[in-house]
C-alpha positions in Angstrom: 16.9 53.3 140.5 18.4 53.4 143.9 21.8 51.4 144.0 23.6 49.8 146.5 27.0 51.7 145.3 25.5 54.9 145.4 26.3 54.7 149.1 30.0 55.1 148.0 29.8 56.8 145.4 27.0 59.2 145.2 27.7 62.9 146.8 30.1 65.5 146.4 31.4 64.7 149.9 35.2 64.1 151.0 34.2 59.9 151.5 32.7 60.2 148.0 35.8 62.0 146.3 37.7 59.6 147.4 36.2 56.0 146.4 35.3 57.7 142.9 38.9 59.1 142.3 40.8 55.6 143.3 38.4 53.9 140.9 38.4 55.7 138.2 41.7 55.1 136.4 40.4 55.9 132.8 36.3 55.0 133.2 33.9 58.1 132.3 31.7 60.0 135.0 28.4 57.8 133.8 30.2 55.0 135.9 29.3 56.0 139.2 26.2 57.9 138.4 22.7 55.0 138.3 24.9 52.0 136.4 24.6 48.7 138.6 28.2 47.8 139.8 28.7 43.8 139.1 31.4 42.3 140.9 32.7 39.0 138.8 33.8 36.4 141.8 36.5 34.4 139.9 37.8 31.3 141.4 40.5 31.5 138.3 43.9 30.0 139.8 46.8 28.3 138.1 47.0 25.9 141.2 43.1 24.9 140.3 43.8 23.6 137.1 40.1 22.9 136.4 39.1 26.8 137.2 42.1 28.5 135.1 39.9 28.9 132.3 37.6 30.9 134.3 39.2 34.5 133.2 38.4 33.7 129.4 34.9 33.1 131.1 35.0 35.9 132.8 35.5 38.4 129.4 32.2 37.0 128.1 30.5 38.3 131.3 32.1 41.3 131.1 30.8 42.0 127.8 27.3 40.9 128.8 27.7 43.4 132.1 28.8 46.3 129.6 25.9 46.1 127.1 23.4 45.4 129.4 24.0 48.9 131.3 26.2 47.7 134.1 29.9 48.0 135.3 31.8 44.9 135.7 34.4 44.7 138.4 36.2 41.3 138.2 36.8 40.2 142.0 38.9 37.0 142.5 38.4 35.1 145.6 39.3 32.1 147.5 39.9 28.9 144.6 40.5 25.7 146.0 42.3 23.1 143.7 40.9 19.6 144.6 43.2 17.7 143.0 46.5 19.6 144.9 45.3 20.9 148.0 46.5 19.4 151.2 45.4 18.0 154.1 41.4 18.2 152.0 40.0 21.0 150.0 36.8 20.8 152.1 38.6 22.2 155.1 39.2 25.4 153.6 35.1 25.8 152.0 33.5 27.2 154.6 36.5 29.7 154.7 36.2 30.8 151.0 33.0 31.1 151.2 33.5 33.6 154.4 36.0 35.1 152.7 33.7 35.8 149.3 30.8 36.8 151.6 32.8 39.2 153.5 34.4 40.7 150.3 31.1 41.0 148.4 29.5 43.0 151.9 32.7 45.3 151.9 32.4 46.3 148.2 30.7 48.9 146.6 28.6 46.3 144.7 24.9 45.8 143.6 25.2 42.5 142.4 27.8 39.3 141.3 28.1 36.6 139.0 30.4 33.7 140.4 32.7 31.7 138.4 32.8 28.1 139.7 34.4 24.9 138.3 35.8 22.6 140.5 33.9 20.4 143.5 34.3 22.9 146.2 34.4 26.4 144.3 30.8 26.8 143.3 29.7 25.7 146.9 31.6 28.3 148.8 30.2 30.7 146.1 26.4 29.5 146.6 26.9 29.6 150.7 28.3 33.2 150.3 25.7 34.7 147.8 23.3 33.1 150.1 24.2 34.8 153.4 25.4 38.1 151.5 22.4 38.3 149.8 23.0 40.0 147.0 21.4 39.7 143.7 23.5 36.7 142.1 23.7 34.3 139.0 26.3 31.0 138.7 28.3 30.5 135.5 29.7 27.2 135.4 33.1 26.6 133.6 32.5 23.4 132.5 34.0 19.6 132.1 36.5 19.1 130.0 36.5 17.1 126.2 37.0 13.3 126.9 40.7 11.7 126.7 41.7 8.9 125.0 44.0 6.1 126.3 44.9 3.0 123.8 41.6 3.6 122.1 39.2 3.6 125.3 37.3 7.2 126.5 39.1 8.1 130.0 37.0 8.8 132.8 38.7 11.8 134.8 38.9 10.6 138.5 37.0 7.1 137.5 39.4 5.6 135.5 42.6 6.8 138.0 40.9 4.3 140.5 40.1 2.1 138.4 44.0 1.6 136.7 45.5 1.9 140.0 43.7 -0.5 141.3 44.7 -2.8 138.1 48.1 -2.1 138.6 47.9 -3.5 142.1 46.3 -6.4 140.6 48.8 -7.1 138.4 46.5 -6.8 135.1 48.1 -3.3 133.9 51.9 -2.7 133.6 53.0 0.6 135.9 54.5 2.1 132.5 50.9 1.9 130.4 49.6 3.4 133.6 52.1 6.2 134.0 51.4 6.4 130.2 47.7 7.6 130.5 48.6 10.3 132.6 49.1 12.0 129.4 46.3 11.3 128.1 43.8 11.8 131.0 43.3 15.5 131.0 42.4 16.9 127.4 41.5 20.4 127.8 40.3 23.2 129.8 37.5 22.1 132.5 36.5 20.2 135.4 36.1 16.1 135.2 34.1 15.2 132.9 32.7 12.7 134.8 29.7 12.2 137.0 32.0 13.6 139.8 31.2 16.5 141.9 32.4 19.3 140.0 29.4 18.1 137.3 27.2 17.3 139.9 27.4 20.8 141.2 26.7 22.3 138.5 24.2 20.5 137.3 22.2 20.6 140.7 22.8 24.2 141.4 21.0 24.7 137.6 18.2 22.5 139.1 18.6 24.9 142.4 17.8 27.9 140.4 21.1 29.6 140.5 22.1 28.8 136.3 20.7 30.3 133.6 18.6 27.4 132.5 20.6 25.0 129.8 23.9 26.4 130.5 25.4 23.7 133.1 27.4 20.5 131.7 27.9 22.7 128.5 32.0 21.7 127.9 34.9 23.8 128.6 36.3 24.6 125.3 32.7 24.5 123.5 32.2 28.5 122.3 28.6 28.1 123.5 29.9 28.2 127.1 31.4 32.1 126.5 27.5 32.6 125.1 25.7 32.1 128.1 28.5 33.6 130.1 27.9 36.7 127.7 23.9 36.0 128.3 24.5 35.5 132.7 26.0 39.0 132.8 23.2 40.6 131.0 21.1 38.7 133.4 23.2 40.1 136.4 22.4 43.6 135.7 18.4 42.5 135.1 18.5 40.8 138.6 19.7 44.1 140.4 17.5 46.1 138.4 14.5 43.4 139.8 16.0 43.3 143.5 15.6 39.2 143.1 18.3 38.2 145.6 18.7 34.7 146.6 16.6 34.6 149.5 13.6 36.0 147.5 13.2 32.7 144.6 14.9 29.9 146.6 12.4 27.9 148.6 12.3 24.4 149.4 10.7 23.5 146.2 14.1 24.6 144.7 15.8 22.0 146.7 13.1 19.1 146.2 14.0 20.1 142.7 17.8 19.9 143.3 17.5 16.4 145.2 15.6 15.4 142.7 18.4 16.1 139.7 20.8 14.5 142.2 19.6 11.2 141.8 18.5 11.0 138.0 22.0 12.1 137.1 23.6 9.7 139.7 25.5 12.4 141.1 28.4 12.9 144.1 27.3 12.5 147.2 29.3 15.4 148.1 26.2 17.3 146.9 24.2 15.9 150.4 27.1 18.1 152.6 26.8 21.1 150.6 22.9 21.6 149.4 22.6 21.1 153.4 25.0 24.0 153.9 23.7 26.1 151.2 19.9 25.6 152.8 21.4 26.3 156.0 22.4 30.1 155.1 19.3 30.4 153.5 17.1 29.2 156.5 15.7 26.3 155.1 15.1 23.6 157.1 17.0 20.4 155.0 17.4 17.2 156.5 19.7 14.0 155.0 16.2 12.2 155.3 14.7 14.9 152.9 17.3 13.0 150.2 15.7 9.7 151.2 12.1 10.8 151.5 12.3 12.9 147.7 15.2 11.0 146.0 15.1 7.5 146.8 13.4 6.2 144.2 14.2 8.6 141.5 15.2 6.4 138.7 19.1 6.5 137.3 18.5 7.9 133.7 22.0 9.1 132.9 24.9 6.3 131.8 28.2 8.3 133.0 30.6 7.1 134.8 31.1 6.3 137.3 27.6 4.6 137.2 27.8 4.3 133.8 29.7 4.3 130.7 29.6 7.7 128.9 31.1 11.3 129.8 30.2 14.7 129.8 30.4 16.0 126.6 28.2 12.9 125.6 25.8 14.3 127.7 26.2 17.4 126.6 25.3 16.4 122.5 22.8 13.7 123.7 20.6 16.8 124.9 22.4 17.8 128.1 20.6 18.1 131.4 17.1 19.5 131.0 16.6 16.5 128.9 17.3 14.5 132.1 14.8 16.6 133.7 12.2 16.6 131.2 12.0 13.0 132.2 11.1 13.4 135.5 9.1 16.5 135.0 6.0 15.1 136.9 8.2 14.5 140.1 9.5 18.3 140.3 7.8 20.9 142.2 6.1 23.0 139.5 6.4 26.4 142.1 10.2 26.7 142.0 11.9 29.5 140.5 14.6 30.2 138.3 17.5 32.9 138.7 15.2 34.3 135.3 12.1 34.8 137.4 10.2 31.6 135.4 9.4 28.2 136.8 12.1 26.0 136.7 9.8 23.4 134.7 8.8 25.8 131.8 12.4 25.8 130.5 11.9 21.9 129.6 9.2 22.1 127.3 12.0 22.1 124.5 14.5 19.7 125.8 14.6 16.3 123.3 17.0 13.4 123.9 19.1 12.7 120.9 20.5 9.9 122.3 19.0 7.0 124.6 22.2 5.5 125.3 23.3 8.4 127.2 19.8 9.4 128.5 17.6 6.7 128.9 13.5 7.1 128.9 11.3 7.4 132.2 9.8 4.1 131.3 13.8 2.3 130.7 15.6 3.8 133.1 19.5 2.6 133.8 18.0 1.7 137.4 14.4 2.3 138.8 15.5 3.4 141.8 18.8 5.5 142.8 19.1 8.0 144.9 21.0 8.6 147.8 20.2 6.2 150.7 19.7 6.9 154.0 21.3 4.6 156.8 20.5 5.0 161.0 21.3 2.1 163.6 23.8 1.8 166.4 26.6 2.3 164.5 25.6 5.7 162.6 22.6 7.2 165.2 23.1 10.8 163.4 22.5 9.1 160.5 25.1 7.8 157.3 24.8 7.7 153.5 25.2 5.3 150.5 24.9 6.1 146.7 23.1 2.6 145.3 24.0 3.5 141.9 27.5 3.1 142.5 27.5 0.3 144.6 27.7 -4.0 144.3 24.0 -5.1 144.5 25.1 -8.0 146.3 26.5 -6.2 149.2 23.6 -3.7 149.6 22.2 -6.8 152.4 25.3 -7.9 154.1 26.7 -9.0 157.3 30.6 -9.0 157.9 33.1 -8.5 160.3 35.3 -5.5 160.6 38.7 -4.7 159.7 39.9 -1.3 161.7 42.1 1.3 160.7 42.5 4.4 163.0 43.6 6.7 160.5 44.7 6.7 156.7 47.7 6.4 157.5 47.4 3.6 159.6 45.5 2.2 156.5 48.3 2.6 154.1 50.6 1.2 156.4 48.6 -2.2 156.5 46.2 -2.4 154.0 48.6 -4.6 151.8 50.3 -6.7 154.7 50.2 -10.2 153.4 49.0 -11.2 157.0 46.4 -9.1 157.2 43.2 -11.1 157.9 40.8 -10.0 155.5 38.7 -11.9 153.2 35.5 -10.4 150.7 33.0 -11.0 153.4 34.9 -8.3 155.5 33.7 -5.1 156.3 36.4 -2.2 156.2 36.4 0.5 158.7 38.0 3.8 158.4 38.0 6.5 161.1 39.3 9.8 161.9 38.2 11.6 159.0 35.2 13.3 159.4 35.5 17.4 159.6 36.8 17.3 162.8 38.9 14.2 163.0 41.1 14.9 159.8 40.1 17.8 159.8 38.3 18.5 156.8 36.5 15.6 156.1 38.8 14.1 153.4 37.4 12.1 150.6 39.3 8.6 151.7 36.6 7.0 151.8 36.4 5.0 149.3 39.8 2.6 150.5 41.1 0.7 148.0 40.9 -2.9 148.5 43.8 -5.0 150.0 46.5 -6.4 147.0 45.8 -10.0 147.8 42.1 -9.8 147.4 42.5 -7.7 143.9 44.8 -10.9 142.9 42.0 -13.1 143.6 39.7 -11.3 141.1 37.7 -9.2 144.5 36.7 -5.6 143.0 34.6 -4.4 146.0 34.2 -4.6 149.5 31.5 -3.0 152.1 33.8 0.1 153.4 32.4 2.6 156.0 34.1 5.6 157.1 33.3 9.1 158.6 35.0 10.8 155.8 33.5 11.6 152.3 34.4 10.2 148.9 35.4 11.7 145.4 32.5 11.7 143.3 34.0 9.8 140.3 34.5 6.8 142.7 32.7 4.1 143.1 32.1 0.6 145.1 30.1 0.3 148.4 31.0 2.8 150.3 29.1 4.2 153.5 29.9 8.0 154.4 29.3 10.4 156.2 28.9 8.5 159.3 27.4 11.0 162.0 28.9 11.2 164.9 32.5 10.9 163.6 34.7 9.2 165.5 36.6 12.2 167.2 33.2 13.8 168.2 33.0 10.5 170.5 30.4 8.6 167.8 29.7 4.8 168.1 32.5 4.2 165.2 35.1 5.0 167.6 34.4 2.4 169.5 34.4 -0.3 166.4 37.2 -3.5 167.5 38.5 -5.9 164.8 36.0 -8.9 164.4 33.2 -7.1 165.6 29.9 -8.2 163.3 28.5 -5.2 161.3 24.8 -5.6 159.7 24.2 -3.3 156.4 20.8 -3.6 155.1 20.4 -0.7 152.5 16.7 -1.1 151.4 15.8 -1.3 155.2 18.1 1.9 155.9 20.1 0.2 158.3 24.0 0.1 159.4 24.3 -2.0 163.1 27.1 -3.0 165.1 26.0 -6.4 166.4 27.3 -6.3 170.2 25.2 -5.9 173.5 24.4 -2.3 174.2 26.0 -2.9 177.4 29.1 -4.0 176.1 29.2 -1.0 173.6 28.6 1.4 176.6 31.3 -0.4 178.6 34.5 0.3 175.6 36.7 2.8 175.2 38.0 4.4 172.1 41.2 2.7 171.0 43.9 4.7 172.5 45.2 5.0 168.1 42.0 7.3 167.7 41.8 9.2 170.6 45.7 9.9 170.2 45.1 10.2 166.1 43.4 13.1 167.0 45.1 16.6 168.2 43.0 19.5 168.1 45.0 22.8 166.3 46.5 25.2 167.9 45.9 27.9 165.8 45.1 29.4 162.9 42.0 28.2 160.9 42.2 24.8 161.4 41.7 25.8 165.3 38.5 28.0 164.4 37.2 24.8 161.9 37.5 22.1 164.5 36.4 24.1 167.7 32.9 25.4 165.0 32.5 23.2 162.7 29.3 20.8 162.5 28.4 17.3 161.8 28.0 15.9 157.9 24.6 15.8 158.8 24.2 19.4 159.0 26.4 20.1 156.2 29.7 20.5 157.8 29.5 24.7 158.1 30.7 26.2 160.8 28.0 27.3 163.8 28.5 30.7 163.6 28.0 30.8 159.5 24.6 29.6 159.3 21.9 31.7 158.5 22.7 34.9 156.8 23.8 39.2 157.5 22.9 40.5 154.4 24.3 43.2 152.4 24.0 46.0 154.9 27.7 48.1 156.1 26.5 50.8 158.5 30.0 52.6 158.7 32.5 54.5 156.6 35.8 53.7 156.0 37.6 57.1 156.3 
C-alpha cells in the first residue's frame, strides 16, 4: 500500500535519513516501512476545561491505532476555551482550523483522528479535515455528569442565566447563587446541556464524521475510551480505503445533519459552522436550506434549554440514534458514514428507554422546531430564530426598539431606572457580528432590564448581529446579515422605531418609509464603536472574514488544497 509518509520516509536518501533518525527515539525499523502514520489532533488544554480530558481520550486511540497496524503520533493544536477566552472564541476558529489544516499538510501523515469537546474545537477540526483532505474520523469527549444544587439537576450554561437573572430579580440570594458555582460543574466534559458543544457532536455524528453511537456518550462513562479505542482502529481502515472527507460527504449528509439539528433542538451556532464546514467541502449550503429541510422537524428531545433533562439522561434513555430512529423516514437514505454504511442502517437497533427524555414521532415535545428563517428590511441577508427556545407569544409581534450601540453601551444602561422600556419593547443590540466585535460574540441573548425582571417579565423580542450561547434561551433573533459595521439596515435602527417580527411568515421589518431609511445615517456610537485592527489576526479576520450567512470563514479559506507538499524541507 502506497502511503502518504512514505514520501518522507521511504529511501535511503540524505532527506530520508534525516526525518527517520529525528523520529525514531526508541520505535523499531517496521515504523517507517508500509504502517499508516495517524496523527491524533488534540485540542487537550488546561485553559479549556471541557477538552482537558481529551489526553486520557487520546490513550484509547492510541491503542486502537497500535493494534490496528498503524503508528499514532499525538499532535496538539489550536484549543479554544469558550468559557475563558476573550474578546469571543469564534474569532480565533477559523484560525485553529488554519492552523490544524496547515499542520496536518506539513506532516508526514496518512490520516487523523481529532479530539473535539467544546463549541468551537470540533468545528475548526471538521473545516480543517475538510480542506486538508485527509482520511479522518471525530472522537467526541463528551458532556459532563449532571450537578446538583439544593436538590434540583443544574443545567451547565442554562441554569447560570437562569439564577443570574433571579438574582437580579430579587428571588435568589447572591450567596445561594455564588453557592452553586460549586456545584455546577461535576466532572470531566463539555455542558451537558443542549448547548453547542452537544449539538456539535451530535450533528457532526449525523454528518458522518462519528463512528455511529458514539456522540452524547458522557465524559467519565468508560464506554467513551471504547469507541475512542474502536475510532483509531477505524482511522487506520479509512487510510487503508483512501475514504477522505470529500469522497462520503454529500449534501445528503448535511440534509441529514439539519435534520438532527432540529429534533434535538440544538444551538444555533450549528447554522454558522455546518455552513463553513460545507463551504470547504464545496457544497453549496444556504441558511434557507435549514428552513426548507428543518422547519418542521418536530422537537423530540426534552433537554434544556428547551426542555427539562440533560445529557447523560439522554445518554441512558437511548442516546441519539434513538432520536434519529424517529425521524428515519425524513433522512436521506444515500448518506454515508465515516464506516462506509448508510448513515440510516445504524438505527435499526436504536430503542427509546425512556419517553420522557425522547418523545415518539407521533408525541413530539413540539411538531414543529427547527431553525427559522427571517428576511425583510431589517435583515435583507437574511437572520435566524430557534422556535423551540423562544415565547410563543412573541413569535407575531410588533414593538418598538430600544438601541444599544455596543455591549458595553448595553451594560452601562440596561438597568437605568429611567430607561424607557416596557415588555412590548423590542431590544436591539449592534456591533457584534464577526466584523463589528470582532468575532461575532454570543451576547445576544441580553438579559432583560432589572425593573422588568421585578415585575415578573422573563422574556423580551431581542435582535442582534451577534450569536448566542446554545444553552440560552428566550426570543432571540441572530445572525442578522448585514451586521451593522458592514453598513447593514440595523445600523441604522433609532430608539422608537416600530419593528414587525412575524416568525411563521419569516419576517423581521423595520416599519419606516424606505425613503426615510435611505435618507439616515449610522449613529455616530456605531460607526465610532467600530475600529478596524491594526494588526495581527484580528486585522486579517476583519479585512477576510464573511457574513453569518456564509458561515463567517474567511474568503481565502473556503474551498479546499488538499494534502499535496511538492517541496523538501532540507
Amino acid at each position: 500500500m502506497a502511503l502518504r509518509s512514505d514520501e518522507w520516509y521511504a529511501g535511503n536518501d540524505r532527506n530520508a535519513y534525516i526525518h527517520r533518525a529525528w523520529m525514531r527515539r526508541g520505535v523499531p525499523d517496521s515504523a517507517f516501512t508500509g504502517r499508516p502514520q495517524i496523527a491524533i489532533a488534540n485540542t487537550a488544554s488546561d485553559l479549556t476545561p471541557c477538552n482537558s480530558h481529551l489526553t486520557e481520550v487520546a490513550q484509547s486511540v492510541k491503542n486502537g491505532i497500535y493494534e490496528a497496524g498503524g503508528i499514532p503520533l499525538e499532535l496538539p493544536v489550536v484549543s479554544l476555551g469558550e468559557t475563558n477566552v476573550r474578546p469571543t472564541a469564534m474569532l480565533w476558529r477559523n484560525m485553529a482550523a488554519m492552523a490544524t489544516e496547515e499542520m496536518l499538510r506539513a506532516n508526514p501523515v496518512d490520516g487523523v483522528v481529532l479530539l473535539g469537546g467544546c463549541d468551537k474545537t470540533i468545528p475548526s477540526l471538521l473545516m480543517a479535515a475538510a480542506s486538508v483532505d485527509l482520511p479522518a474520523v471525530v472522537v467526541p469527549g463528551g458532556p459532563m455528569l449532571t450537578g446538583h444544587f439544593r436538590n434540583e439537576a443544574l443545567g451547565c450554561g442554562t441554569d447560570v442565566w437562569r439564577l443570574s437573572e433571579e438574582v437580579r430579580a430579587g428571588t435568589l440570594s447572591q450567596e445561594a447563587f455564588t453557592r452553586s458555582e460549586s456545584c455546577m460543574i461535576r466532572s470531566a466534559g463539555h455542558c451537558n446541556t443542549m448547548g453547542t458543544a452537544s449539538t456539535m457532536a451530535l450533528v457532526a455524528e449525523a454528518l458522518g464524521t462519528i463512528v455511529p453511537g458514539l456522540a452524547g456518550t458522557p465524559a467519565p462513562d468508560a464506554r467513551l475510551a471504547v469507541g475512542a479505542h474502536e475510532s483509531g482502529r477505524l482511522a487506520v481502515d479509512l487510510v487503508a480505503q483512501d475514504r477522505r472527507p470529500s469522497t462520503f460527504l454529500t449534501a445528503a449528509n448535511f440534509h441529514n445533519a439539519i435534520v438532527a439539528l432540529a429534533a434535538i433542538g440544538g444551538s444555533t451556532n450549528a447554522v454558522v459552522h455546518l455552513l463553513a464546514i460545507a463551504g470547504r467541502l464545496g457544497i453549496d449550503l444556504t441558511i434557507d436550506d435549514f428552513d426548507r429541510i428543518g422547519k418542521d422537524v418536530p422537537l423530540l428531545v426534552n433537554l434544556q434549554p428547551a426542555g427539562t433533562h440533560l445529557m447523560d439522561d439522554l445518554y441512558r434513555a437511548g442516546g441519539f440514534l434513538a432520536v434519529m430512529r424517529e425521524v428515519r423516514d425524513l433522512l436521506d437514505p444515500s448518506a454515508l458514514s465515516v464506516d462506509g454504511r448508510p448513515f440510516v442502517d445504524h438505527l435499526d437497533e436504536a430503542e427509546v428507554w425512556d419517553r420522557d427524555v425522547i418523545s415518539s414521532r407521533e408525541a413530539p415535545l413540539q411538531p414543529a422546531a427547527g431553525i427559522s428563517v427571517l428576511r425583510g428590511s431589517l435583515a435583507p441577508g437574511g437572520a435566524i430564530v430557534k422556535p423551540a427556545a423562544a415565547s410563543p407569544h412573541l413569535l407575531r409581534h410588533r414593538g418598538q426598539a430600544v438601541v444599544f450601540d455596543s455591549i458595553e453601551d448595553f451594560h452601562a444602561r440596561i438597568d437605568d431606572p429611567d430607561l424607557e422600556i416596557d415588555e412590548n419593547s423590542v431590544m436591539i443590540l449592534r456591533g457584534c457580528g464577526p466584523k463589528g466585535y470582532p468575532g461575532m460574540p454570543e451576547v445576544s441573548n441580553m438579559p432583560l432590564p432589572k425593573k422588568l425582571l421585578e415585575q415578573g417579565v422573563r422574556d423580551l423580542v431581542r435582535i442582534c448581529d451577534g450569536r448566542m450561547s446554545g444553552t440560552a434561551y428566550g426570543t432571540v433573533i441572530l445572525h442578522v446579515t448585514p451586521e451593522a459595521a458592514a453598513g447593514g439596515p440595523l445600523a441604522l435602527v433609532q430608539t422608537g422605531d416600530w419593528i414587525d417580527l412575524d416568525v411563521p411568515a419569516g419576517r423581521l421589518d423595520l416599519d419606516i418609509p424606505a425613503e426615510e431609511l435611505a435618507a439616515r445615517q449610522p449613529n455616530r456610537a456605531t460607526v465610532e464603536g467600530f475600529a478596524a485592527p491594526e494588526r495581527g489576526w484580528e486585522k486579517i479576520y476583519v479585512e477576510h472574514v464573511l457574513q453569518a450567512d456564509q458561515g463567517a470563514d474567511l474568503d481565502f479559506l473556503v474551498g479546499s488544497s488538499g494534502a499535496a507538499v511538492h517541496r523538501e524541507s532540507h
